[in-house]
C-alpha positions in Angstrom: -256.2 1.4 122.7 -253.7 -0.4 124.2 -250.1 1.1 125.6 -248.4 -1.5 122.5 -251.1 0.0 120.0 -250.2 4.0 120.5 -246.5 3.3 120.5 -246.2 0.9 117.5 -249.7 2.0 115.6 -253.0 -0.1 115.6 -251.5 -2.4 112.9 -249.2 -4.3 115.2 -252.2 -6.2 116.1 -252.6 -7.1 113.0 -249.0 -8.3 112.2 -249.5 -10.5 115.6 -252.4 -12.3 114.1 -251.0 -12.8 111.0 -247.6 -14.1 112.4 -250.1 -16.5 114.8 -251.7 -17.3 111.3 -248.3 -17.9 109.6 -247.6 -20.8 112.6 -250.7 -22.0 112.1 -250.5 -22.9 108.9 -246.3 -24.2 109.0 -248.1 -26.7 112.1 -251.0 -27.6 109.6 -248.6 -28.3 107.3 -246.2 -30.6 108.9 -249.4 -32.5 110.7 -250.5 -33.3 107.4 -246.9 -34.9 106.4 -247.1 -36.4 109.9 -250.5 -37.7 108.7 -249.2 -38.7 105.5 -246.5 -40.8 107.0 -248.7 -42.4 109.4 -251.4 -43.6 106.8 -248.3 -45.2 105.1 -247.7 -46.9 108.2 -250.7 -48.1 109.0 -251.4 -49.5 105.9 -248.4 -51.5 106.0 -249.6 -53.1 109.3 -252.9 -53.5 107.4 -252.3 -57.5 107.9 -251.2 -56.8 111.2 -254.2 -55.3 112.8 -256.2 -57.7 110.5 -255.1 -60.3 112.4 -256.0 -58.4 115.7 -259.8 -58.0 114.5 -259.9 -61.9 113.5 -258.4 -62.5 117.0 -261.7 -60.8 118.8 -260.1 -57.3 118.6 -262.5 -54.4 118.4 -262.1 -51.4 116.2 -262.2 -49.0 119.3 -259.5 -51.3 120.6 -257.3 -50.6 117.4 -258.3 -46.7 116.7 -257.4 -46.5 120.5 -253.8 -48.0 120.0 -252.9 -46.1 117.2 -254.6 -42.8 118.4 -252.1 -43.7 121.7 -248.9 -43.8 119.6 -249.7 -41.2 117.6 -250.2 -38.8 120.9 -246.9 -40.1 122.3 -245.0 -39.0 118.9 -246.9 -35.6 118.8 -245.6 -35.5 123.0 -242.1 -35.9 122.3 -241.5 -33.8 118.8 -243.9 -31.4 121.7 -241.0 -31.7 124.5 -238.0 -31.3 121.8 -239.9 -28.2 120.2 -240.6 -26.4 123.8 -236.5 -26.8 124.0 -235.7 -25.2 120.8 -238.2 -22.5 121.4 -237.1 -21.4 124.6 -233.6 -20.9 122.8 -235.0 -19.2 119.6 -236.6 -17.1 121.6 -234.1 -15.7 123.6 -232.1 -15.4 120.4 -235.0 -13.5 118.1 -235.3 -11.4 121.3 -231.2 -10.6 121.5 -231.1 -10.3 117.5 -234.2 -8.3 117.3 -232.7 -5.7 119.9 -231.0 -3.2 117.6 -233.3 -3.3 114.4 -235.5 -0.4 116.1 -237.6 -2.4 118.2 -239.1 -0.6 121.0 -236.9 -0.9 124.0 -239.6 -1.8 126.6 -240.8 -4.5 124.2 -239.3 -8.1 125.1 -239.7 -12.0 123.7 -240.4 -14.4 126.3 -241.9 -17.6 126.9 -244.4 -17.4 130.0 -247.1 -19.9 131.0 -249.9 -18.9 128.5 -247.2 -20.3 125.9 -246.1 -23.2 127.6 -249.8 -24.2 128.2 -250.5 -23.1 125.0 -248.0 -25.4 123.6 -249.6 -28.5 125.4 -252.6 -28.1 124.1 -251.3 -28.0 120.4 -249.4 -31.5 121.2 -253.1 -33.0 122.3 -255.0 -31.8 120.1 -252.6 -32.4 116.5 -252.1 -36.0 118.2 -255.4 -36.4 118.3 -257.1 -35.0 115.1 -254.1 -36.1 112.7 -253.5 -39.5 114.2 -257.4 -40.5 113.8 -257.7 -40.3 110.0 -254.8 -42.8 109.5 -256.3 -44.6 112.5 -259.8 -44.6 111.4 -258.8 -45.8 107.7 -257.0 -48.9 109.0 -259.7 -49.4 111.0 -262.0 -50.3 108.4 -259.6 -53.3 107.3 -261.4 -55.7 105.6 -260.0 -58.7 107.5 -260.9 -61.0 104.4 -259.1 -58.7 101.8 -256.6 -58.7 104.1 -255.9 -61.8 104.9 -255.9 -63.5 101.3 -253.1 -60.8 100.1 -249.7 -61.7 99.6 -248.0 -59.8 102.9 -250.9 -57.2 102.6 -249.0 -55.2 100.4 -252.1 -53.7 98.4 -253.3 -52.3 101.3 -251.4 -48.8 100.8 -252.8 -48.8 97.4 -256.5 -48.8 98.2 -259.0 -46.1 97.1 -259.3 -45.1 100.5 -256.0 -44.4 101.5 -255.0 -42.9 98.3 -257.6 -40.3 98.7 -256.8 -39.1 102.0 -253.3 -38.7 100.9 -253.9 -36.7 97.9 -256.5 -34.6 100.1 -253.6 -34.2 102.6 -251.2 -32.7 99.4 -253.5 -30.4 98.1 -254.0 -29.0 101.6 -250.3 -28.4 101.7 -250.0 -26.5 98.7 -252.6 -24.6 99.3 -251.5 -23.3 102.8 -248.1 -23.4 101.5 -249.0 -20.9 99.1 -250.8 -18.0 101.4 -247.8 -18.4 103.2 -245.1 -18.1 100.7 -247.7 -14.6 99.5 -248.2 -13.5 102.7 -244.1 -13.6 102.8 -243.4 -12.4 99.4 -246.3 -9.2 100.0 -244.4 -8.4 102.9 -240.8 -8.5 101.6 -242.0 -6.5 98.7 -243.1 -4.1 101.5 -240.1 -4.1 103.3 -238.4 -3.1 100.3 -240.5 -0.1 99.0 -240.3 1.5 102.5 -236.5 1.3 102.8 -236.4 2.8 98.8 -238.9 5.2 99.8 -237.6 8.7 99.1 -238.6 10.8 102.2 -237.2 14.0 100.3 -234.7 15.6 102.8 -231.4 14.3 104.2 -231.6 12.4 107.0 -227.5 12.3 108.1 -227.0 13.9 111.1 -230.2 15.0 112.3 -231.1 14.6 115.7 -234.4 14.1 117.3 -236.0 14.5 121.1 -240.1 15.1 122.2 -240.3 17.6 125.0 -243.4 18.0 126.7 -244.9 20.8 128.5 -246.9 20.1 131.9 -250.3 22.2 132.0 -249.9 22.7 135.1 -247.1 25.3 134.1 -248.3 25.9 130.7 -251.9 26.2 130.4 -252.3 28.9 127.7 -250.7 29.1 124.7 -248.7 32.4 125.0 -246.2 31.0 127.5 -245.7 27.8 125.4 -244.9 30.2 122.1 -242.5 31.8 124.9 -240.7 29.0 125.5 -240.6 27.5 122.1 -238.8 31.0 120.8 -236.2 30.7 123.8 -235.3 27.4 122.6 -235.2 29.0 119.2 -233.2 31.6 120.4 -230.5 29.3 122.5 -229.8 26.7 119.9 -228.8 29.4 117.6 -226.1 30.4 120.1 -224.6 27.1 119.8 -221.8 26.8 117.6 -222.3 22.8 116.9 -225.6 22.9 116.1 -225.9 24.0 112.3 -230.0 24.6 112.8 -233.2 23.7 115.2 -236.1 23.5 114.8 -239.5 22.5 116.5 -242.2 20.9 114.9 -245.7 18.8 116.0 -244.4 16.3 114.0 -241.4 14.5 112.4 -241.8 13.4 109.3 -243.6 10.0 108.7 -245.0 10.3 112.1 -248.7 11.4 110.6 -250.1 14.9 111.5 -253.3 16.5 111.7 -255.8 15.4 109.4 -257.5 18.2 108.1 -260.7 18.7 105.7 -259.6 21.5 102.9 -261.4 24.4 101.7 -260.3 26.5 98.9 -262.1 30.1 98.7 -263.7 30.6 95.1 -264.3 26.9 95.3 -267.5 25.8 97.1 -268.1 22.3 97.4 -271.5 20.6 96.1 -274.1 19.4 98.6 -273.3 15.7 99.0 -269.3 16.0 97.9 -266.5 15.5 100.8 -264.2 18.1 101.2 -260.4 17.0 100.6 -258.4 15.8 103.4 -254.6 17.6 104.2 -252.1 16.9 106.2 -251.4 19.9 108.9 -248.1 20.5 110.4 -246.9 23.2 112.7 -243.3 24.0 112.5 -240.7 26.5 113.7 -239.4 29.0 111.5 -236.0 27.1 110.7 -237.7 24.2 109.8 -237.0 23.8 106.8 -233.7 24.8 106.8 -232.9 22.1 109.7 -233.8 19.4 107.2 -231.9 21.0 104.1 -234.4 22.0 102.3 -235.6 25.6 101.0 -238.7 27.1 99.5 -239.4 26.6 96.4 -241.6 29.5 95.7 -242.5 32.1 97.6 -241.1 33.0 100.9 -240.7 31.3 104.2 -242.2 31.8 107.8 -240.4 34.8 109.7 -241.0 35.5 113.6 -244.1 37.1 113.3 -246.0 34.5 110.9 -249.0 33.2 113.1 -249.9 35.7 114.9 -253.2 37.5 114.6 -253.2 39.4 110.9 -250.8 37.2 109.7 -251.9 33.9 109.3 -249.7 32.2 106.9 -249.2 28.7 105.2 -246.7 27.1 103.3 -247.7 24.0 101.1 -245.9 20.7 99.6 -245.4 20.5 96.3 -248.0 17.4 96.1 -250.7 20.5 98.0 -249.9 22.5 94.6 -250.1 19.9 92.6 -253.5 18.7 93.5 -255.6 21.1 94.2 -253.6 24.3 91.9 -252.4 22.3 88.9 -251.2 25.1 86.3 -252.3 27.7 88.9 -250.3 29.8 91.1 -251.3 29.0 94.6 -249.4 31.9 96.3 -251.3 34.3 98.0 -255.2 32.1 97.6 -256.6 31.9 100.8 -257.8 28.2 102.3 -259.3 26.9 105.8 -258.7 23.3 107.3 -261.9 22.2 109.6 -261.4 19.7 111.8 -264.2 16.5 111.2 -262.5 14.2 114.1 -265.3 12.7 115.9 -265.1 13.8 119.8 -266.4 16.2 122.3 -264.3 19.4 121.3 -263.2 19.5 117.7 -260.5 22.1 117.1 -261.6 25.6 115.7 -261.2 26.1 112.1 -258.2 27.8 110.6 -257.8 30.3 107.9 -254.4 31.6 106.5 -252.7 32.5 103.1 -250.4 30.4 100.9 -247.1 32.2 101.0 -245.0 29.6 100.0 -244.1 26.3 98.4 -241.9 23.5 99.6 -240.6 20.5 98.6 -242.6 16.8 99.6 -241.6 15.7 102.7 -243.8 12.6 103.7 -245.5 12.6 106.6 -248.3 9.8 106.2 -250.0 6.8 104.1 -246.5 5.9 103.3 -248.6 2.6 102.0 -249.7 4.8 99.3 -247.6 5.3 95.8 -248.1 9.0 96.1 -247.2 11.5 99.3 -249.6 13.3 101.2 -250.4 17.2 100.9 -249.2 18.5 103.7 -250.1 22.2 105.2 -247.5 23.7 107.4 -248.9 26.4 109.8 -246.4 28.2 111.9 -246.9 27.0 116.0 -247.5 30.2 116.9 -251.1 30.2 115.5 -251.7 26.9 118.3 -248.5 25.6 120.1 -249.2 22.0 121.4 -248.0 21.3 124.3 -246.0 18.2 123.0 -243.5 18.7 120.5 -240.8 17.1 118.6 -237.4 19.1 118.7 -234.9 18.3 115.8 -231.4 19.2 115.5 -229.1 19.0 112.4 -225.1 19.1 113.9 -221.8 19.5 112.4 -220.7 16.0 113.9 -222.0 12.5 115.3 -225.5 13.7 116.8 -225.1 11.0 119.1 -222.2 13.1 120.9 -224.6 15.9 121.4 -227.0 15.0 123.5 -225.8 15.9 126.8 -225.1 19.9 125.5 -228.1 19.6 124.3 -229.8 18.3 128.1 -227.8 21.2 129.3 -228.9 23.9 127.4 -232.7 22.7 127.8 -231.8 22.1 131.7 -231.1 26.1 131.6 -233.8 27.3 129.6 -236.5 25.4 131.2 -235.4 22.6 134.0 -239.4 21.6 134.3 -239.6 20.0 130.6 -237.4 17.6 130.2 -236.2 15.6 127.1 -236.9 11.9 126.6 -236.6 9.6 123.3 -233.4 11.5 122.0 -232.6 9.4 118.8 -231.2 10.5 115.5 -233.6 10.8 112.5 -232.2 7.3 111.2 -232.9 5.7 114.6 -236.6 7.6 114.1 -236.7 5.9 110.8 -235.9 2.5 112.2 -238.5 2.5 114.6 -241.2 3.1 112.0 -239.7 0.3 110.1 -239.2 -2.5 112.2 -242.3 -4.4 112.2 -242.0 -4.9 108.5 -237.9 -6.1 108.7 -238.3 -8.0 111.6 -241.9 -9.6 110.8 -241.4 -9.5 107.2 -238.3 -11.9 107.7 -240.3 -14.0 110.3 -242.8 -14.3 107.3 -239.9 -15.4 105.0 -239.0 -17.7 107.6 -241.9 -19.4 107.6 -242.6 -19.9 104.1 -239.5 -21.4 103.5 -240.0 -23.6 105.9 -243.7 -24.5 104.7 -241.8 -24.9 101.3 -239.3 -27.4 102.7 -242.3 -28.9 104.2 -244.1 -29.2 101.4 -241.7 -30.7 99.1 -240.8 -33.4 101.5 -244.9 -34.0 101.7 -244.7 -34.4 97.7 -241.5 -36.3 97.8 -242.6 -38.9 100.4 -245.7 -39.3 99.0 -244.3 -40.1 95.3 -241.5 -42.4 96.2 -244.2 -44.3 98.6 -246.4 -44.8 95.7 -243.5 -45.5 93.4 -242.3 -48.7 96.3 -246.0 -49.8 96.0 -245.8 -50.0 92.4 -242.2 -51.7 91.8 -243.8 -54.8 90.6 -245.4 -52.6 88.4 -243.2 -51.1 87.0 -241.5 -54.1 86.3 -244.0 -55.6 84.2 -244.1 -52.2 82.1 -240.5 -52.1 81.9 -240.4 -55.4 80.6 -243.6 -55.5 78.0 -241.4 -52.2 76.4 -242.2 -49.4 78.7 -240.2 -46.3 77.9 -238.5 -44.1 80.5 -240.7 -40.9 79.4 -243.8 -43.0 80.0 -243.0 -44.4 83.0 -242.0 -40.9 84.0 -245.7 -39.6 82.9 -247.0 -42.6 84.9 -245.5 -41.3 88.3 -245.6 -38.2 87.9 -249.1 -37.7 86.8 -250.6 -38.0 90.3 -248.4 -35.1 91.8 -248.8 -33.0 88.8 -253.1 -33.4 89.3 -252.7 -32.8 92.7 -251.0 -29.7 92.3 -253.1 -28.5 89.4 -256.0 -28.5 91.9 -254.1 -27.1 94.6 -252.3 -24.2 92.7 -256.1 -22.5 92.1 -257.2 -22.8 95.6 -253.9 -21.5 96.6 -254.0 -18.3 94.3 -257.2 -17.4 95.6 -256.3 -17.8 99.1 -252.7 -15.4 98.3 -255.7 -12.5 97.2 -257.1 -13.3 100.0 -254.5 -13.0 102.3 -253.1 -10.2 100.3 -256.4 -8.1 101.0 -256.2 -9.4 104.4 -252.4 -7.6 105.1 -253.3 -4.4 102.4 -253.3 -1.9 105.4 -249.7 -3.3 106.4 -248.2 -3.4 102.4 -246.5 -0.4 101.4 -246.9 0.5 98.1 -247.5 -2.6 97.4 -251.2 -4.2 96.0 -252.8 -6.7 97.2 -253.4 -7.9 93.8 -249.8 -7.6 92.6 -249.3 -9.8 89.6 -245.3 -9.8 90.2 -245.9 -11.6 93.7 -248.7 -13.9 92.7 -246.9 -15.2 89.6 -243.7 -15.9 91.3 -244.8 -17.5 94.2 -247.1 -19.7 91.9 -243.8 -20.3 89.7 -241.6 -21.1 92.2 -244.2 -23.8 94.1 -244.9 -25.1 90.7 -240.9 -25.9 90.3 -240.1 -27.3 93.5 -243.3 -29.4 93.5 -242.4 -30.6 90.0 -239.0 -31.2 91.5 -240.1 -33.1 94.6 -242.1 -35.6 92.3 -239.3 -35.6 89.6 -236.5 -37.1 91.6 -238.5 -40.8 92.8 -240.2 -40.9 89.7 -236.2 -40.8 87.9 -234.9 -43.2 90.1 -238.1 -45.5 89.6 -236.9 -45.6 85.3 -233.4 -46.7 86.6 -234.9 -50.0 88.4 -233.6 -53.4 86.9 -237.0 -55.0 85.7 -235.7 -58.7 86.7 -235.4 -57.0 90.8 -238.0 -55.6 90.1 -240.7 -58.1 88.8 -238.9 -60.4 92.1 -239.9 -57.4 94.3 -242.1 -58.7 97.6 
């Protein structure tokens, strides 16, 4: 596992790809407007390169030409992007730099990009200027050449097919993106609505970490830890402290449950828990009491006293309409390696309230165990702090009191509980945006595609038009007329595109937070709002087309 994987979890690879997948598809996208625009063109030089091959010129000769001034467009929209990216990025980087980022974690634009970059400009030039350049290619000189200014040209089979391929394409990726966007959004929003179940105002956090060198065994950790205990409660600032293996949403030990009186069939897998070890205040620190039962005192933990409390989710699971207090259970450790830890055993002596600490993706909190740290101190621990004032101005009593206690362990990555929060959040704000970003702009995109392509056909078919107008063609049927094309287009497209937003939803599920891949809300609006702006896209030519004056129009060349 990488250093970027263990800081920001194994999913940031994951929202890396998917971003790289997101770009790929806004590229795809506007190459096949590019492509779009280009078979327009070349089919209005249709009785210019017809000429050409009457002249002796071979169809290499021609693909060659247009292949060449396709590259140089793809070379300079290349040179004006690698400018605006080298700007964007050092803005996303700046904005990005207060949202919980990681500190050591920066934007930049080295050589792998730039090189990167090039290739992209090649190889679109290439691939998206041959299909326009391989249709005109085929002019039938002939055809060509007997037509009144080669107008038909646009309007053959051919060209009309590749065109309508090119649209459906669009929608398609248009609409992975826009679910891919909305899936994450949606994401973005459960987390930040997610009740965590204490108060998170004025808590303080730090990870101190003991050298084992100096702490080998676990009686001078549980030594140090009640010092720290014992010095924090001198300080008149600091309301409570307390020590715990981990803050809340930052996982724990996952544990395999066993319940005495309840044996577990041969083939069945015992539930999983959440253990935590905590301090005594713990719970106090976060504003929270027990529910039922009692809390740890000073000598839960040690030997004869094993003790655990449980959230109310534990009771709720695995004692519904029983009282857990005082039932006995022992968490085994199943984690593949060398030396699993040794089983533990204690007694349910209290209950208290849900506190999440993972699979926050999930609608429904873990169980959680919490074992006093006296029954195995770790050596690493977080140290949180609830204060009477900004916790932000108590940091440096804080270093001075740990400085006297223990100058060997220092403390690194102070940060109040809402600064915690926001590091566990920021891949879905800032990559959920970027995801936003780039759906919108596949939308644009794809609207201009559908626009472009309707008021191209609508020019070929003034003459047309004309002659309807004139024999007693209403406006609603000459509406129907243009618009029928987009509307089949997108009919064929809207399918594939569903399927591919399950597919991508599936695809991001261990990203989405409360949040299913399958969600009907998020598949039925981004189908809606494609289906309106499409509809809008084609609507506007095909209106102006019923305003034409059919005398201009039936003189139309």
């Amino acid at each position: 596992m990488t250093f970027n994987e263990r800081q920001s979890g194994p999913q940031i690879k994951l929202i890396f790809l998917s971003l790289m997948g997101a770009v790929g598809f806004v590229l795809l996208i506007a190459c096949a407007n590019v492509a779009n625009l280009l078979l327009a063109r070349s089919a209005q030089r249709s009785r210019e390169i017809g000429v050409r091959v009457s002249l002796g010129a071979s169809r290499w000769r021609i693909v060659r030409q247009l292949l060449v001034e396709s590259l140089i467009l793809a070379l300079i929209a290349g040179a004006l992007g690698f400018v605006l990216s080298v700007f964007g990025v050092r803005l996303f980087d700046t904005i990005t730099a207060d949202v919980g980022k990681p500190y050591w974690m920066k934007f930049t634009m080295d050589r792998t990009v730039v090189a990167f970059l090039a290739v992209v400009c090649v190889a679109t030039g290439i691939v998206f200027g041959l299909a326009p350049a391989l249709h005109v290619s085929k002019t039938d000189v002939n055809e060509v050449l007997k037509e009144a200014g080669g107008r038909t040209g646009g309007g053959g089979m051919r060209a009309r097919r590749w065109t309508s391929a090119l649209i459906i394409v669009e929608v398609v990726l248009t609409l992975v993106l826009l679910a891919g966007a909305g899936f994450m959004m949606r994401s973005f929003t459960a987390l930040y609505r997610m009740d965590l179940g204490f108060e998170t105002s004025r808590l303080l956090t730090m990870n101190l970490y003991l050298p084992l060198t100096k702490y080998p065994q676990q009686e001078p950790r549980t030594a140090l830890f009640r010092r720290i205990e014992d010095r924090l409660r001198g300080v008149s600032a600091i309301q409570g402290g307390a020590l715990t293996s981990n803050a809340p949403l930052f996982g724990g030990f996952v544990r395999q449950l066993e319940l005495d009186g309840r044996p577990i069939a041969a083939g069945d897998h015992p539930p999983e828990v959440t253990m935590v070890s905590v301090s005594a205040g713990y719970f106090s620190t976060l504003g929270l009491r027990v529910i039922r039962g009692g809390g740890f005192n000073d000598i839960d933990g040690t030997p004869g006293h094993e003790s655990a409390l449980v959230n109310q989710r534990f009771a709720a699971m695995h004692f519904p309409g029983e009282d857990p207090i005082g039932r006995h259970i022992r968490l085994l450790d199943n984690a593949p390696g060398p030396q699993p830890s040794p089983p533990v055993a204690a007694s349910i002596v209290g209950i208290v309230p849900t506190v999440r600490q993972r699979n926050f993706q999930e609608p429904d909190p873990d169980p959680v165990v919490y074992l006093p740290y006296r029954a195995d101190p770790q050596r690493f621990m977080f140290l949180v702090v609830r204060t009477q004032a900004d916790p932000g101005t108590l940091t440096p009593l804080i270093r001075e009191e740990m400085r006297a206690i223990e100058p060997d362990v220092p403390l690194f990555r102070i940060q109040t509980m809402d600064q915690l929060l926001a590091l566990q959040r920021w891949p879905f704000r800032v990559f959920g945006t970027m995801f936003a970003i780039f759906a919108a702009i596949a939308l644009v995109l794809s609207a201009i595609g559908l626009y472009a392509v309707t008021a191209y056909s609508v020019t070929q078919r003034t003459s047309e038009i004309g002659v309807r107008m004139a024999l007693g063609a209403r406006p609603p049927q000459l509406m129907w007329l243009l618009l029928r094309r987009g509307l089949m287009q997108l009919a064929v497209g809207l399918p594939i595109g569903i399927a591919g937003a399950f597919g991508v939803g599936r695809l991001l599920q261990i990203l989405l937070v409360q949040t299913s891949a399958r969600d009907p809300l998020t598949i039925g609006s981004i189908a809606a709002l494609m289906t309106t702006v499409s509809v809008a896209a084609c609507l506007w030519p095909a209106h102006r087309a019923t305003q034409l004056d059919p005398l201009k129009a039936l003189r139309y060349e």
